[in-house]
N, C-alpha and C positions, 0 to 999 in steps of 0.2 A: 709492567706497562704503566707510565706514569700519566696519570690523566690532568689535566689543567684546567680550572675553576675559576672563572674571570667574572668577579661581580664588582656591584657601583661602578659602572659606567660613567657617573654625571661627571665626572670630573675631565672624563676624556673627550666626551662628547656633548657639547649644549642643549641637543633636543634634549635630553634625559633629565627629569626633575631630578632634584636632592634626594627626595623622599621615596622615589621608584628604585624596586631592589628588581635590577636587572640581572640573569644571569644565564652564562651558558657555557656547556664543555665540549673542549674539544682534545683529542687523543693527540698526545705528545709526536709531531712529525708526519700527520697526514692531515687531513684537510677536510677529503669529503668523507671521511668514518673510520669504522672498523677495520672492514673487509679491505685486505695487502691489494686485491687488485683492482680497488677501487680508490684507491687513498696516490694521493700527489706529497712528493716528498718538495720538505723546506728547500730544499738546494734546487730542486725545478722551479717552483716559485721564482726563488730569487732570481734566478737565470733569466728567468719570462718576464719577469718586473724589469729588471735592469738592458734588456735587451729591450723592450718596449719603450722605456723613458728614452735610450739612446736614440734607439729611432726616432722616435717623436720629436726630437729635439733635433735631429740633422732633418726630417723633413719639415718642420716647420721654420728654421735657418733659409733650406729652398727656398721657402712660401716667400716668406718675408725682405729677402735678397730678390727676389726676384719681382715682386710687386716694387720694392723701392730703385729699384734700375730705370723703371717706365722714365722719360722727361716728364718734367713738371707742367709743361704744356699741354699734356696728355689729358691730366686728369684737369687741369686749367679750364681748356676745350669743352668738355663733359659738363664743368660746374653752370660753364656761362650758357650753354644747349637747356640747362634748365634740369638735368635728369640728376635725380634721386640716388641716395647713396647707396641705393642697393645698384638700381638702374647704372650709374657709372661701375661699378664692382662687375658686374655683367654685361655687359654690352663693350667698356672699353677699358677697364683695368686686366681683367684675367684672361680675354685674347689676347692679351699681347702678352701679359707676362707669361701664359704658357709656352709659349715659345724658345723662354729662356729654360722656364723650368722642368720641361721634362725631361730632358738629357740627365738634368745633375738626379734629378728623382728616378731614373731607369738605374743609374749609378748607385744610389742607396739603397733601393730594394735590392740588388743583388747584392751589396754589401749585406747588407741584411741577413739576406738567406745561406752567405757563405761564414756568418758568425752565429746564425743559428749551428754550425758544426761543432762548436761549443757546448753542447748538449749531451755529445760523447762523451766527456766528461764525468758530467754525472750519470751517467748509463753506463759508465766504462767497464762495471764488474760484469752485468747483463752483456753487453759485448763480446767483453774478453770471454766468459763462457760458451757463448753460441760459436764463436770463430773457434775457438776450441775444440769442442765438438764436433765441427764441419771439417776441422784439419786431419782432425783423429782419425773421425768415419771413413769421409774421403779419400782424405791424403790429400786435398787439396788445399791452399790457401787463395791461390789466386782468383775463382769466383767469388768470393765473399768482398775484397776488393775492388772488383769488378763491378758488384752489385753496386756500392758506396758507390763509385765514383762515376756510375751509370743515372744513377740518383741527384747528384749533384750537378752531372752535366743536363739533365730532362728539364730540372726544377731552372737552371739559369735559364736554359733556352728559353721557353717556356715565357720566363718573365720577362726576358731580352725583347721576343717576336711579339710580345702583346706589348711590351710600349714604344717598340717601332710600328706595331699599328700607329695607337695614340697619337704620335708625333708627327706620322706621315697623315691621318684627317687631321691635326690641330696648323701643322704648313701646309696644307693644302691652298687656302686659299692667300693670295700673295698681298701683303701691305706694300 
């Protein structure tokens, strides 16, 4: 088991003087230690990082698209009423623009959760062993399928029915 030894810091990071010998280890391919079932392997990481930035980045595309659609007179209105740049942000920039945006945001979150499936992947030997086992035992395969896709269909609805909440109070009341 190769362990990794990462000192002098300053170079990587500014708070750190020159002269502070920083140091810390950490075991080659987990994260939080030792212990196998406590340890987060690099390929989950990356999976979580990269799926996060992606998101982050189509819902803040929303955000951003959807604040800039307002008319110009909108936020015009607002300046000349006297109200403050928070005060216009609230009161008359983001009811309206939610309006636009939660459709395309109901859209990315379950994009989301159905690219979280990508996760099989790196779990695919843990997997492939349990459905293994269940087919053997059983002689069944098709509850295990069932499961997955019982799973995936709970989690959309789920996210579907809470942002047609959201959208049916944010049109509720009519411009």
């Amino acid at each position: 088991m190769k362990i990794l030894k990462v000192q002098n810091l300053s170079r990587h990071f500014g708070g750190i003087k020159a002269n502070d010998n920083v140091s810390f280890e950490v075991e080659e391919g987990t994260i939080l230690g030792k212990d196998p079932h406590k340890s987060i392997s690099r390929e989950f990481i990356a999976l979580w990082i990269g799926l996060t930035l992606y998101t982050a980045a189509q819902v803040a595309e929303i955000v951003r698209g959807s604040i800039q659609s307002l008319p110009r007179g909108q936020v015009e209105a607002a300046i000349s009423l006297g109200l403050s740049p928070f005060q216009r942000l609230k009161l008359v920039i983001l009811p309206q623009a939610l309006r636009s945006m939660i459709p395309s945001l109901t859209n990315q979150y379950l994009n989301c959760w159905k690219n979280s499936s990508l996760a099989i992947i790196i779990g695919f030997s843990d997997f492939y062993a349990v459905f293994t086992t269940i087919a053997n035992n059983a002689g069944q395969a098709v509850p295990v399928f069932m499961m997955i896709l019982l799973t995936y269909q709970a989690g959309s609805l789920t996210i579907s029915s809470v942002m047609n909440y959201i959208n049916s109070t944010v049109t509720k009341v009519k411009i």
